[in-house]
mmCIF file of the protein (N, C-alpha, C, O) and its ligand, coordinates in Angstrom:
data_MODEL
# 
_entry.id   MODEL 
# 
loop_
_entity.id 
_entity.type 
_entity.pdbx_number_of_molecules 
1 polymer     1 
2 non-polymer 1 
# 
_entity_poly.entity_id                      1 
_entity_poly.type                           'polypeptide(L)' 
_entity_poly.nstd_linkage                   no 
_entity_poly.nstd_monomer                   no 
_entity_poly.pdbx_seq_one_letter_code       
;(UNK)(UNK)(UNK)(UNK)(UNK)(UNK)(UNK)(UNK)(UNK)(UNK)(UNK)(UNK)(UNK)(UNK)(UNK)(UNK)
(UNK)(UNK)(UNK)(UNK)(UNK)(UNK)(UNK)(UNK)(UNK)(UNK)(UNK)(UNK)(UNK)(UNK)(UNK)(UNK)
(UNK)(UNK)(UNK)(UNK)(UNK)(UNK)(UNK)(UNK)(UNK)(UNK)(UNK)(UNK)(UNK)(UNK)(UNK)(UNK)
(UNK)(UNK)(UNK)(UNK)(UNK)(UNK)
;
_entity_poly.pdbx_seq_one_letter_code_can   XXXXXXXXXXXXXXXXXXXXXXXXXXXXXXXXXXXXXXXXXXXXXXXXXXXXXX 
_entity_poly.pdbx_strand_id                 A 
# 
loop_
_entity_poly_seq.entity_id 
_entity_poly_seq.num 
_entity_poly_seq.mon_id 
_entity_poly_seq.hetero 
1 1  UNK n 
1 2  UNK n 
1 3  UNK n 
1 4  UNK n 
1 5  UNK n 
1 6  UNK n 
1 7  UNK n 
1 8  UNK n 
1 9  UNK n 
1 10 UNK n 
1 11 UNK n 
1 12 UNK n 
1 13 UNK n 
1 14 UNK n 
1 15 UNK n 
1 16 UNK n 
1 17 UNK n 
1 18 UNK n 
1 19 UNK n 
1 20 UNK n 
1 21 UNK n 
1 22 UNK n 
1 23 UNK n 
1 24 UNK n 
1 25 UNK n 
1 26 UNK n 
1 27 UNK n 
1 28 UNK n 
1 29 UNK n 
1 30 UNK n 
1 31 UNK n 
1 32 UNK n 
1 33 UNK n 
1 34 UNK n 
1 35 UNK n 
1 36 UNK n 
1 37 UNK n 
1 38 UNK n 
1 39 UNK n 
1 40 UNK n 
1 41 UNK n 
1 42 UNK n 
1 43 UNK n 
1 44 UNK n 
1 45 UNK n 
1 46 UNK n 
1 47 UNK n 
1 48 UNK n 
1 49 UNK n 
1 50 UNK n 
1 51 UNK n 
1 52 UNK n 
1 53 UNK n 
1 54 UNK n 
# 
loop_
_struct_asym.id 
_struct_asym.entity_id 
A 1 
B 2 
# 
loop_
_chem_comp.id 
_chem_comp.type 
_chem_comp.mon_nstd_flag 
UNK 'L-peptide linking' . 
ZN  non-polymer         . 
# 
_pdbx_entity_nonpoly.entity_id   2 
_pdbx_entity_nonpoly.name        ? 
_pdbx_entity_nonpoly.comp_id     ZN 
# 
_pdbx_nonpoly_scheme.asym_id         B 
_pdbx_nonpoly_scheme.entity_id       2 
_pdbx_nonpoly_scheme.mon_id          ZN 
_pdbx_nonpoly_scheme.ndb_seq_num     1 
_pdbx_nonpoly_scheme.pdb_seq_num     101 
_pdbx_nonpoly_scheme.auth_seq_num    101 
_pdbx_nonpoly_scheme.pdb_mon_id      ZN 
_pdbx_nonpoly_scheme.auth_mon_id     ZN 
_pdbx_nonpoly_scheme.pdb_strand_id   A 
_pdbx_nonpoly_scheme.pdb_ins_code    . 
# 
loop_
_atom_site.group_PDB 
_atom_site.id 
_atom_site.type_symbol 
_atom_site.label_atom_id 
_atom_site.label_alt_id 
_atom_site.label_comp_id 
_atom_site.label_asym_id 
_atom_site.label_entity_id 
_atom_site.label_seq_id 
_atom_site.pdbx_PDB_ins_code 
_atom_site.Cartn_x 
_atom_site.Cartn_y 
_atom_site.Cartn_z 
_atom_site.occupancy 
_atom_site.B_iso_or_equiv 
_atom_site.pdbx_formal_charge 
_atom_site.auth_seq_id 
_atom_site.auth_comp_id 
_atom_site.auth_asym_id 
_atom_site.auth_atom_id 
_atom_site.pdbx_PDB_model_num 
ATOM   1   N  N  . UNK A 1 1  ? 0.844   -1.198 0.000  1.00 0.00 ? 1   UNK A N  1 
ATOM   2   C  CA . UNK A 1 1  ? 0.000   0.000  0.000  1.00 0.00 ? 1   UNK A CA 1 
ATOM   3   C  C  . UNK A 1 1  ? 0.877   1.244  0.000  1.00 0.00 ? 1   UNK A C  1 
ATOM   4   O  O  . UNK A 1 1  ? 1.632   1.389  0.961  1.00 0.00 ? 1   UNK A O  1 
ATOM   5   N  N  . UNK A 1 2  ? 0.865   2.087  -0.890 1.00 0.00 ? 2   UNK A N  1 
ATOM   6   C  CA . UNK A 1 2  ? 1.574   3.165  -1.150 1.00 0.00 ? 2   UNK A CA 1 
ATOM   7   C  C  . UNK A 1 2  ? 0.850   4.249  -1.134 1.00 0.00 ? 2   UNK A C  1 
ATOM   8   O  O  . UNK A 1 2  ? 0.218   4.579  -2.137 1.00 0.00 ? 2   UNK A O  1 
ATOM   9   N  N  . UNK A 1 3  ? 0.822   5.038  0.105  1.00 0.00 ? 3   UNK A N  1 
ATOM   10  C  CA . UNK A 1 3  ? 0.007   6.572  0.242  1.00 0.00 ? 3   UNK A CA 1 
ATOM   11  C  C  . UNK A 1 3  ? 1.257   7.583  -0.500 1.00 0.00 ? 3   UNK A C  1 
ATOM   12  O  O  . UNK A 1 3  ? 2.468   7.411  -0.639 1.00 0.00 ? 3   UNK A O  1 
ATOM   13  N  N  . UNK A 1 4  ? 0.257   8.786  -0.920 1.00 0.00 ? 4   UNK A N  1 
ATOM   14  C  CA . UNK A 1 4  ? 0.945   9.964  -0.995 1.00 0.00 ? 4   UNK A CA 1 
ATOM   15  C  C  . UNK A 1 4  ? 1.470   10.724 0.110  1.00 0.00 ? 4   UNK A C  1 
ATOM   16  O  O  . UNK A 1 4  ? 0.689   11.061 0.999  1.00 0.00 ? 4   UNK A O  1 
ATOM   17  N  N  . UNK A 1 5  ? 2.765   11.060 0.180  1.00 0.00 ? 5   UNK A N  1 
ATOM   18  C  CA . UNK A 1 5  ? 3.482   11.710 1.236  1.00 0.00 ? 5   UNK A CA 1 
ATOM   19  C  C  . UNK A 1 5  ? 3.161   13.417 0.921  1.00 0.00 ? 5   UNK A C  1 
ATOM   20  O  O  . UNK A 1 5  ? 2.386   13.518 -0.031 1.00 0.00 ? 5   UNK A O  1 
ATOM   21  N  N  . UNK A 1 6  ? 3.488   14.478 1.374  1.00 0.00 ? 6   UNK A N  1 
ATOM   22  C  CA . UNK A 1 6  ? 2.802   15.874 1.364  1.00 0.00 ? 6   UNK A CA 1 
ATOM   23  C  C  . UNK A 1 6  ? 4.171   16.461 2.467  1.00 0.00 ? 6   UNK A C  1 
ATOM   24  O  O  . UNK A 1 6  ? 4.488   15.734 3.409  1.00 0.00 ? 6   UNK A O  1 
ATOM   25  N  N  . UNK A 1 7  ? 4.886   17.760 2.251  1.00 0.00 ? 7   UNK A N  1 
ATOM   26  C  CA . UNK A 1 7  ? 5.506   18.396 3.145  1.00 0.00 ? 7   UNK A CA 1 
ATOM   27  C  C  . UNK A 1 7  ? 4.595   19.679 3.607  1.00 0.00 ? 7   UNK A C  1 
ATOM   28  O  O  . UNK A 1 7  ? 3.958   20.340 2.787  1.00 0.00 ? 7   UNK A O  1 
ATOM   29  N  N  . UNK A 1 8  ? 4.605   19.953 4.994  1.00 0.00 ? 8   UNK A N  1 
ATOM   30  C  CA . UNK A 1 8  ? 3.811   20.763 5.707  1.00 0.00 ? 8   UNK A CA 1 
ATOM   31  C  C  . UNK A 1 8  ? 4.307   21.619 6.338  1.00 0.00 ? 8   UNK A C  1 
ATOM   32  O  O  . UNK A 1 8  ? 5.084   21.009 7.072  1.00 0.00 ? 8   UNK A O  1 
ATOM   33  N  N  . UNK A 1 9  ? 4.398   22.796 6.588  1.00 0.00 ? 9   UNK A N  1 
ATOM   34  C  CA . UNK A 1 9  ? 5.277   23.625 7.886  1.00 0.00 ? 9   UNK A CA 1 
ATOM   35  C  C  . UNK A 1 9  ? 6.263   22.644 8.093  1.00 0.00 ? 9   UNK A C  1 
ATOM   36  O  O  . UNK A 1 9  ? 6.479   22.307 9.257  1.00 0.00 ? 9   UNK A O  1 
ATOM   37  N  N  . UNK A 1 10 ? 6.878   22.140 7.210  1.00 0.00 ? 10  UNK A N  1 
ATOM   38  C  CA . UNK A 1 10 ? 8.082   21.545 8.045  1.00 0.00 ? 10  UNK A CA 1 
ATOM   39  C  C  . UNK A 1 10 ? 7.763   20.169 8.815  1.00 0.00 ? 10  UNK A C  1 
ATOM   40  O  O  . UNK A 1 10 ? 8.436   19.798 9.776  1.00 0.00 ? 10  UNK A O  1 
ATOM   41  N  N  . UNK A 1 11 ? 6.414   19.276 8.178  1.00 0.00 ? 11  UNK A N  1 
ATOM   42  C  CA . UNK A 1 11 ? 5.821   18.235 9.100  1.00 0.00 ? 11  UNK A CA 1 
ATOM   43  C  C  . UNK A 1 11 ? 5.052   17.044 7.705  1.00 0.00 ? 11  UNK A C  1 
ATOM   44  O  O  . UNK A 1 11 ? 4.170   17.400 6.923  1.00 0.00 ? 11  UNK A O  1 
ATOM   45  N  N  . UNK A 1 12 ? 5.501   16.079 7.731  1.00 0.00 ? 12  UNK A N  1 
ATOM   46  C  CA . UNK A 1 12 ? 5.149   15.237 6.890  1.00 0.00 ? 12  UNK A CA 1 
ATOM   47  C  C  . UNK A 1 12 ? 3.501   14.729 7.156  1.00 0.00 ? 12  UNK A C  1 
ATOM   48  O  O  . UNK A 1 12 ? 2.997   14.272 8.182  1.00 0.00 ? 12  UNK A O  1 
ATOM   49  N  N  . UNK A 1 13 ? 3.036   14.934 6.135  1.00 0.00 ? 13  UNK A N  1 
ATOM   50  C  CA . UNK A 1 13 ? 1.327   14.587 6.080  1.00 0.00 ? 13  UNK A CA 1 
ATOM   51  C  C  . UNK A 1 13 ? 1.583   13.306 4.980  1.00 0.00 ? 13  UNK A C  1 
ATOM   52  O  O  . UNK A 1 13 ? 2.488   13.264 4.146  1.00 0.00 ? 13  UNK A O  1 
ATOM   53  N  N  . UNK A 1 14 ? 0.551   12.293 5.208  1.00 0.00 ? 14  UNK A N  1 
ATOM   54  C  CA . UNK A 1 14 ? 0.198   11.357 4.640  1.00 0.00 ? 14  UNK A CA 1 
ATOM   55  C  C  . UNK A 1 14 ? -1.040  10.994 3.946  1.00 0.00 ? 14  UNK A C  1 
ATOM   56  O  O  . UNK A 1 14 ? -1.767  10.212 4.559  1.00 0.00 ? 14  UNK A O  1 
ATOM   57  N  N  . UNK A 1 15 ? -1.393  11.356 2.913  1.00 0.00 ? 15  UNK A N  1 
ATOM   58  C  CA . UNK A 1 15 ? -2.229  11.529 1.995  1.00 0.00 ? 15  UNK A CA 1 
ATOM   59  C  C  . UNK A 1 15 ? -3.230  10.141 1.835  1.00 0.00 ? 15  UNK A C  1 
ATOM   60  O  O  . UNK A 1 15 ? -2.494  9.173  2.030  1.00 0.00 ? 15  UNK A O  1 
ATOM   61  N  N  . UNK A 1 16 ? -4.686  9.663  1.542  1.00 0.00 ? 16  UNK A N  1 
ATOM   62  C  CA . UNK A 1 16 ? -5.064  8.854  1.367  1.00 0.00 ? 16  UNK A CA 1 
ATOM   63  C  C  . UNK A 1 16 ? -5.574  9.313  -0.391 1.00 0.00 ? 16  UNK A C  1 
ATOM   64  O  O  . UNK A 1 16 ? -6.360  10.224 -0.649 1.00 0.00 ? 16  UNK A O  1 
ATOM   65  N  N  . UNK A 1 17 ? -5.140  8.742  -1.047 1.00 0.00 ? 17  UNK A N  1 
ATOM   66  C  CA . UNK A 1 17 ? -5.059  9.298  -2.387 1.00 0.00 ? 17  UNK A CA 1 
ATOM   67  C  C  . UNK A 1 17 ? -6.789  9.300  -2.651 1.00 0.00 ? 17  UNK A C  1 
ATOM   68  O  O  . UNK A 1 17 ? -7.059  10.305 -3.309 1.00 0.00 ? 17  UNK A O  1 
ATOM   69  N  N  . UNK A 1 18 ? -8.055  8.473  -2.336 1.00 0.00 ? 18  UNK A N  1 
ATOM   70  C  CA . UNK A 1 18 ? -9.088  8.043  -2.611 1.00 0.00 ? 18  UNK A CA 1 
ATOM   71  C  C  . UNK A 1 18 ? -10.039 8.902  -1.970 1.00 0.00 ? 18  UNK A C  1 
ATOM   72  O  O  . UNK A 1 18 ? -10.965 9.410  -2.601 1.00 0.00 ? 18  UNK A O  1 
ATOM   73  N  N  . UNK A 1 19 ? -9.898  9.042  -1.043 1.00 0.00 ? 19  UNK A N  1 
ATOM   74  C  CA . UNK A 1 19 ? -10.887 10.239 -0.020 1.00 0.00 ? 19  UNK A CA 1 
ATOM   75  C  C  . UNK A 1 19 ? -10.077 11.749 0.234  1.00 0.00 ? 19  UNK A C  1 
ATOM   76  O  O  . UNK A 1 19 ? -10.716 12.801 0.242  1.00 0.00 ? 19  UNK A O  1 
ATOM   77  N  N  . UNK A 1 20 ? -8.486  11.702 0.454  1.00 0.00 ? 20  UNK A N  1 
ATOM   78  C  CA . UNK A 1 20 ? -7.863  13.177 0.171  1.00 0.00 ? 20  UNK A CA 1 
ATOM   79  C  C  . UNK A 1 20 ? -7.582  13.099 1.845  1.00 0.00 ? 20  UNK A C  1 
ATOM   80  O  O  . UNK A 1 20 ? -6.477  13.557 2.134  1.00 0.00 ? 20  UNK A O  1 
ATOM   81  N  N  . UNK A 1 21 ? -8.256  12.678 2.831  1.00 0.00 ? 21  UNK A N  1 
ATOM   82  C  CA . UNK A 1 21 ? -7.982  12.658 4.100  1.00 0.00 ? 21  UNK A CA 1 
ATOM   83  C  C  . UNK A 1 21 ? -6.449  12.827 4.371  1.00 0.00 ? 21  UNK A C  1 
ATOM   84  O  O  . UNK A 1 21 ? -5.679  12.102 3.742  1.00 0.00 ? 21  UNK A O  1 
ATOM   85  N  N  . UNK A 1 22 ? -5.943  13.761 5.290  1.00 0.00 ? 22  UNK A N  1 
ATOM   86  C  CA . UNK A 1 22 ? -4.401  14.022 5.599  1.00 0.00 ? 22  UNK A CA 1 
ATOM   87  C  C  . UNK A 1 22 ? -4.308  13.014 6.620  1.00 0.00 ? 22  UNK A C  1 
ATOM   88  O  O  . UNK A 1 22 ? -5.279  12.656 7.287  1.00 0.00 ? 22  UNK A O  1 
ATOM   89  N  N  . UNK A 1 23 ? -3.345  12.633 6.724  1.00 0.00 ? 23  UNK A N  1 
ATOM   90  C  CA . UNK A 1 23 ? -2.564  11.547 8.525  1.00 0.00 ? 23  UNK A CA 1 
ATOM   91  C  C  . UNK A 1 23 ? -1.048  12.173 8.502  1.00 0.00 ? 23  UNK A C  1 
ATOM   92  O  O  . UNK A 1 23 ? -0.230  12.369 7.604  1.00 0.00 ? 23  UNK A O  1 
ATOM   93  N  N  . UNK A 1 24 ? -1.064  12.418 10.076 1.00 0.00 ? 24  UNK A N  1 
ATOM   94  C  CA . UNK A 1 24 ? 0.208   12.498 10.760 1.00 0.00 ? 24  UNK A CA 1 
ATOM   95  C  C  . UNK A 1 24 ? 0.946   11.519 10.678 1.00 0.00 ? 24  UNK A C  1 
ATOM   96  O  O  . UNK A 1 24 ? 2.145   11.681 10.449 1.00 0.00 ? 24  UNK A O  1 
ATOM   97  N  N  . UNK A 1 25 ? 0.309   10.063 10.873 1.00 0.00 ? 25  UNK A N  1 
ATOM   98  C  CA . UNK A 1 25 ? 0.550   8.644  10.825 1.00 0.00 ? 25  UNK A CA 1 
ATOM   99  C  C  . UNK A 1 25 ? 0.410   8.113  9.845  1.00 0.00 ? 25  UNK A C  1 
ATOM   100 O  O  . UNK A 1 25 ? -0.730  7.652  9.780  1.00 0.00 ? 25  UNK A O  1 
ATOM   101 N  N  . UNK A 1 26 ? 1.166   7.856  8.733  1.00 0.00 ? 26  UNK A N  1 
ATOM   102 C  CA . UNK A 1 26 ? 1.481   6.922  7.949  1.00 0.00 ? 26  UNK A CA 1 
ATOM   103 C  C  . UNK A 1 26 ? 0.502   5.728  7.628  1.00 0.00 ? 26  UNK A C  1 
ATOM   104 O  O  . UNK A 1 26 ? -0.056  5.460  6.565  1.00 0.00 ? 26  UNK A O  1 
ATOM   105 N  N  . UNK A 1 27 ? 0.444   4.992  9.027  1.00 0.00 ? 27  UNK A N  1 
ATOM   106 C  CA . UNK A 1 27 ? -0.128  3.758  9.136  1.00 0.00 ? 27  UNK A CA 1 
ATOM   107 C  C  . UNK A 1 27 ? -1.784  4.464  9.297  1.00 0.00 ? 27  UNK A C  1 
ATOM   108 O  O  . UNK A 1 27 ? -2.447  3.434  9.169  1.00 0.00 ? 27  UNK A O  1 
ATOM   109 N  N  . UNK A 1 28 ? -2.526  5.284  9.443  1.00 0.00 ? 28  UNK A N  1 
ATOM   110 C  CA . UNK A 1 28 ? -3.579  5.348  9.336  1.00 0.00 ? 28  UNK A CA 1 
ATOM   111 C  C  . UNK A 1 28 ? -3.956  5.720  7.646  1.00 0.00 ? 28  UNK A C  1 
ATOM   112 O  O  . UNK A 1 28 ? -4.748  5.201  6.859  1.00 0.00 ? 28  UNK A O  1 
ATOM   113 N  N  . UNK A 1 29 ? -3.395  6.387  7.571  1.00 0.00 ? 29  UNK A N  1 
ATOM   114 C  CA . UNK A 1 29 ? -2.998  6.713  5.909  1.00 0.00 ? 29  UNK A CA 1 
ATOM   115 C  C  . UNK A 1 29 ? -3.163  5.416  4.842  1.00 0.00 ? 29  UNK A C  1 
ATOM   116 O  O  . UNK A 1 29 ? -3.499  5.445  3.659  1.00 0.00 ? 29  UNK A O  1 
ATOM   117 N  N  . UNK A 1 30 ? -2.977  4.821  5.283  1.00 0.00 ? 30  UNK A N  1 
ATOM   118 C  CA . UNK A 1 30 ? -2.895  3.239  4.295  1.00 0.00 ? 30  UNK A CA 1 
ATOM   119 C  C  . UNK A 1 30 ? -3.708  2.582  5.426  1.00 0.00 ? 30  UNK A C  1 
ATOM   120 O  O  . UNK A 1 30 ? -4.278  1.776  4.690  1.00 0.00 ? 30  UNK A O  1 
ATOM   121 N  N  . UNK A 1 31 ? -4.183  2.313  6.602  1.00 0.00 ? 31  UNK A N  1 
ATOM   122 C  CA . UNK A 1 31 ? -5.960  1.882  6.013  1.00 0.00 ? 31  UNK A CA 1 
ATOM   123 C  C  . UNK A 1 31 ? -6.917  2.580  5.650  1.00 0.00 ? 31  UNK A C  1 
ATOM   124 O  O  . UNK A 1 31 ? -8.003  2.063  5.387  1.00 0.00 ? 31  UNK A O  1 
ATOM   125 N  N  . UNK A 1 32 ? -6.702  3.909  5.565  1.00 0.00 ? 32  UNK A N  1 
ATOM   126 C  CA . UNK A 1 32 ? -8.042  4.318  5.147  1.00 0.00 ? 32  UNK A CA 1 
ATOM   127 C  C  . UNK A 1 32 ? -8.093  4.391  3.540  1.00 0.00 ? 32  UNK A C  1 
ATOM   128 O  O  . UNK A 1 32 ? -9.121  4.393  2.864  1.00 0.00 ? 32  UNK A O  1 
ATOM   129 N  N  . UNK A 1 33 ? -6.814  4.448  3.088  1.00 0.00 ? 33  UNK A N  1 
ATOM   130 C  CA . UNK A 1 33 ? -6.973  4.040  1.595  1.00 0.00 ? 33  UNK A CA 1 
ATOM   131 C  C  . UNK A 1 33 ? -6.713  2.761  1.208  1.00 0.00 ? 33  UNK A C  1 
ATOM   132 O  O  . UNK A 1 33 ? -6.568  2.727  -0.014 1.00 0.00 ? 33  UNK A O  1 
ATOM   133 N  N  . UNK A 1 34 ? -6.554  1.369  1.878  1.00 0.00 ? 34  UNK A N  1 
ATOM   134 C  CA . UNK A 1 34 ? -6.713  0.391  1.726  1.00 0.00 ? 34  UNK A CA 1 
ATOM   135 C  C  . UNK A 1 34 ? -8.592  0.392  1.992  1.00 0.00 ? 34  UNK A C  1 
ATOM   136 O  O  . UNK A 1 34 ? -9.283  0.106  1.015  1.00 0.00 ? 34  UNK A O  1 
ATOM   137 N  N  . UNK A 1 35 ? -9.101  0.637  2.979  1.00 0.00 ? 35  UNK A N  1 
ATOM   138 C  CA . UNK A 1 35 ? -10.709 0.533  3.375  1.00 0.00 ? 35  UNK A CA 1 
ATOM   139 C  C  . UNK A 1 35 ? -11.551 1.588  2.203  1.00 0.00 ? 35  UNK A C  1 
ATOM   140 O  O  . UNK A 1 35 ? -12.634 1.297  1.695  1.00 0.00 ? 35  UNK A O  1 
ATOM   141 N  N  . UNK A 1 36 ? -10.808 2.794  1.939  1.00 0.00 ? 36  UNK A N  1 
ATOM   142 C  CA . UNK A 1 36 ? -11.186 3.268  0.546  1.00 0.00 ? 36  UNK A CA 1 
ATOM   143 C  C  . UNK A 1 36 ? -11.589 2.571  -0.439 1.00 0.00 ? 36  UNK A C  1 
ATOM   144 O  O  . UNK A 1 36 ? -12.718 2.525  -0.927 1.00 0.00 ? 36  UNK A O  1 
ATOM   145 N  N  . UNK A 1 37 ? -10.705 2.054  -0.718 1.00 0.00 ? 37  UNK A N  1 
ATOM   146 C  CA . UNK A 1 37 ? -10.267 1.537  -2.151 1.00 0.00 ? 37  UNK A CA 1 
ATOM   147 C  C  . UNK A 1 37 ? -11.072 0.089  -1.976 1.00 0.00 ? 37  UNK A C  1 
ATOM   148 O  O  . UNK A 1 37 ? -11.379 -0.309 -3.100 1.00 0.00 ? 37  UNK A O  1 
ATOM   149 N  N  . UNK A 1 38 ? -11.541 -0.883 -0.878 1.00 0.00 ? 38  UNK A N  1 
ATOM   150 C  CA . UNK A 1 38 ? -12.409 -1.697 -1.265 1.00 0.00 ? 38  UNK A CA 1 
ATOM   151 C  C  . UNK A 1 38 ? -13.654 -1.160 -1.160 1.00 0.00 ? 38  UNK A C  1 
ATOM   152 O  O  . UNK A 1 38 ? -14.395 -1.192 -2.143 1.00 0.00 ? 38  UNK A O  1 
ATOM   153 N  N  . UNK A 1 39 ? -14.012 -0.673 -0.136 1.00 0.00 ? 39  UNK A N  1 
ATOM   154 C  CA . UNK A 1 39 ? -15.312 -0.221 0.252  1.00 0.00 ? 39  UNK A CA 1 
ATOM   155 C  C  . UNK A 1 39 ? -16.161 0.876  -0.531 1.00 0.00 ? 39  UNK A C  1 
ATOM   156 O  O  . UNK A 1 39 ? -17.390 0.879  -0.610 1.00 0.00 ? 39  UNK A O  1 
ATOM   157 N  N  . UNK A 1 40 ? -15.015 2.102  -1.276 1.00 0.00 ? 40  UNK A N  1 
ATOM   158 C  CA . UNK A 1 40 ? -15.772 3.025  -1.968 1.00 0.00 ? 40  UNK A CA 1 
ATOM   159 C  C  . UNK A 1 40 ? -16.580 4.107  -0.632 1.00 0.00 ? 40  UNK A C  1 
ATOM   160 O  O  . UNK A 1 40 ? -17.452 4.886  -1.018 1.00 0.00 ? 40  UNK A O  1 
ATOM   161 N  N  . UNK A 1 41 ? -16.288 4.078  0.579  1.00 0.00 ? 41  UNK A N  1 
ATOM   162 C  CA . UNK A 1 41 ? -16.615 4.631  1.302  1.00 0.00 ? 41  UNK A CA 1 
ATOM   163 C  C  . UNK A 1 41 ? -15.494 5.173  2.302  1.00 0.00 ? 41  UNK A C  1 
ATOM   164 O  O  . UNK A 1 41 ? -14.338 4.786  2.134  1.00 0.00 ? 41  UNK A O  1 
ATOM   165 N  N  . UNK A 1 42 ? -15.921 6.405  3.743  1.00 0.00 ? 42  UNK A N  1 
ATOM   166 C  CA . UNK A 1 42 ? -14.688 6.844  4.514  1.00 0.00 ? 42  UNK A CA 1 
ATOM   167 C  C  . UNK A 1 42 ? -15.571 5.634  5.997  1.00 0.00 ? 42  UNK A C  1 
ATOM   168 O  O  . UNK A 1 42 ? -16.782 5.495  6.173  1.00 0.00 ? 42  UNK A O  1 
ATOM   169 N  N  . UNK A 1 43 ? -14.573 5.057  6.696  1.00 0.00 ? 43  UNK A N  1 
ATOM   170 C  CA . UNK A 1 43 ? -14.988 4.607  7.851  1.00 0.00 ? 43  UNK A CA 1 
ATOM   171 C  C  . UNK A 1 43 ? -14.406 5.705  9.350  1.00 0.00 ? 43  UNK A C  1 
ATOM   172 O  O  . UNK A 1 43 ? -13.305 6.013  9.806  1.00 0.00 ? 43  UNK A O  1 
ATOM   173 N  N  . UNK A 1 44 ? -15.583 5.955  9.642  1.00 0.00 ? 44  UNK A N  1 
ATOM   174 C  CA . UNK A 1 44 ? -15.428 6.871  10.602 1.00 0.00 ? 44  UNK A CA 1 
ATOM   175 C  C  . UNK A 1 44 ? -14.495 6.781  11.863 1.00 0.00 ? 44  UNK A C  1 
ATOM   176 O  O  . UNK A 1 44 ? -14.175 7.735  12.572 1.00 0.00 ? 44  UNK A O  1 
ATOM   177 N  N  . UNK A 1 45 ? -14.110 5.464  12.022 1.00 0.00 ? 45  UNK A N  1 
ATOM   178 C  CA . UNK A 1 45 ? -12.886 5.033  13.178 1.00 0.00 ? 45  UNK A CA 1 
ATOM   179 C  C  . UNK A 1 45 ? -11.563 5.054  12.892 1.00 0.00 ? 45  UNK A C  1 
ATOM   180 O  O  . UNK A 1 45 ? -10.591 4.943  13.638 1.00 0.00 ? 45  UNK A O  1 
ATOM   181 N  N  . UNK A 1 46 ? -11.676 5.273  11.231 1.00 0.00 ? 46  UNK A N  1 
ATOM   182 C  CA . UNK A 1 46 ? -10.628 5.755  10.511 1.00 0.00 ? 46  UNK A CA 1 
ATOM   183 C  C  . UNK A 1 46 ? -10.391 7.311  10.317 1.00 0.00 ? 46  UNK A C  1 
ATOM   184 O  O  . UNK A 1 46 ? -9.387  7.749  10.881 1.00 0.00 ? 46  UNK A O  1 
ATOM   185 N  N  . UNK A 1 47 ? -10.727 7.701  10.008 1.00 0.00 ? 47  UNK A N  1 
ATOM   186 C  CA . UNK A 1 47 ? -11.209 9.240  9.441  1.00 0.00 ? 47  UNK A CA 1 
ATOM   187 C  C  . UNK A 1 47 ? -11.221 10.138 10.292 1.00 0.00 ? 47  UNK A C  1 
ATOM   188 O  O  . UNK A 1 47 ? -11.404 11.305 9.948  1.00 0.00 ? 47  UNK A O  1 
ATOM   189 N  N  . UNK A 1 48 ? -10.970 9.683  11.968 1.00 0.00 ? 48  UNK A N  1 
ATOM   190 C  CA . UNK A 1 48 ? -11.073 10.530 13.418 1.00 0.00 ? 48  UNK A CA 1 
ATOM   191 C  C  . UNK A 1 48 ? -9.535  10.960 13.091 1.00 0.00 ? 48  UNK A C  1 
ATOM   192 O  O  . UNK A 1 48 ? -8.905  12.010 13.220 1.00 0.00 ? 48  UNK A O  1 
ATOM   193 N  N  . UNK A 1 49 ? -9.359  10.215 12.815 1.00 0.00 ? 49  UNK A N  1 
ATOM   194 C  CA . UNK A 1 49 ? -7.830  10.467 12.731 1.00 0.00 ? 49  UNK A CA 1 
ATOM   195 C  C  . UNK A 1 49 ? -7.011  11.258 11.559 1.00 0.00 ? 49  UNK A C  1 
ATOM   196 O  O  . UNK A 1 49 ? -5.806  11.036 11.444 1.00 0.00 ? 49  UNK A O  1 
ATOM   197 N  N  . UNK A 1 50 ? -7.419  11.834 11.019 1.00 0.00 ? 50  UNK A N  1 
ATOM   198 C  CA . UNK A 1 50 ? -7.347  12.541 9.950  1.00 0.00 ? 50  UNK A CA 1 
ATOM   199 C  C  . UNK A 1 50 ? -7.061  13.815 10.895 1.00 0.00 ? 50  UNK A C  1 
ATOM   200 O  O  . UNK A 1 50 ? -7.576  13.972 12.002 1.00 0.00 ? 50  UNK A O  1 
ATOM   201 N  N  . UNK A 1 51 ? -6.127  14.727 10.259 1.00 0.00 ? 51  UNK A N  1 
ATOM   202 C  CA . UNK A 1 51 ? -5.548  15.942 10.483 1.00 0.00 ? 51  UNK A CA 1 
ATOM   203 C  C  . UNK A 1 51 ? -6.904  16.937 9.269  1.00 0.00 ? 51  UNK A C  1 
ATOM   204 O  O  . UNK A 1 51 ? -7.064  16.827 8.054  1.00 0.00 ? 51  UNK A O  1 
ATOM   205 N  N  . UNK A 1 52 ? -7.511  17.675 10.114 1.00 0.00 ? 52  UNK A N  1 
ATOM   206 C  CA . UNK A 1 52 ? -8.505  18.665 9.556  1.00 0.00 ? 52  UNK A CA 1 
ATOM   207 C  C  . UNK A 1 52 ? -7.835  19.333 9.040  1.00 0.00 ? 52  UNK A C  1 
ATOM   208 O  O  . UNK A 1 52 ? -6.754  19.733 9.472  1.00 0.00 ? 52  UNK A O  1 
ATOM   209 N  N  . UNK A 1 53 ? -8.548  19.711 7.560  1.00 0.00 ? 53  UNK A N  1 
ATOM   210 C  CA . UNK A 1 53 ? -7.991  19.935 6.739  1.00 0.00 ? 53  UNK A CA 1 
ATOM   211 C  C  . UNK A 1 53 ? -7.881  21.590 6.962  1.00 0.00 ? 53  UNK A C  1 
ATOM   212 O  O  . UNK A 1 53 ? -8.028  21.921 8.139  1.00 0.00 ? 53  UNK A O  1 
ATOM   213 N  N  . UNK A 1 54 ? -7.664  22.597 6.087  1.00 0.00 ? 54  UNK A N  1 
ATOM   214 C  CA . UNK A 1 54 ? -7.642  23.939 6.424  1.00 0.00 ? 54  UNK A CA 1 
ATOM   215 C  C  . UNK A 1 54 ? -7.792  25.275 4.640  1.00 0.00 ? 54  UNK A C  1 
ATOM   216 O  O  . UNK A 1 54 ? -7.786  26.498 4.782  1.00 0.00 ? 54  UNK A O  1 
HETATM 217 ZN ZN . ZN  B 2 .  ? -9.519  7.387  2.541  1.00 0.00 2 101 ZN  A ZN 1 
# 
């Protein structure tokens, strides 16, 4: 699983290429675009975790 990486103020964001959702964490980053990418939907226990966007 290969997310898009993003440079930030100086702070690496992790892109879910399918929904656009940012992660601090890497590893949330690739399930939510692994759960993307089968489901066609965002799962909300995923998606808490997402850095709001701005
Ligand atoms: Zn996603």
């Amino acid at each position: 699983m290969v997310v898009k990486e993003i440079k930030k103020n100086g702070q690496t964001l992790y892109i879910c290429e399918e929904c656009g959702f940012a992660y601090e964490q890497k590893e949330w980053a690739e399930k939510c675009q692994q759960w993307c990418q089968q489901y066609q939907s965002c799962n909300l226990e995923i998606t808490q975790h997402a850095v709001p966007p701005e």
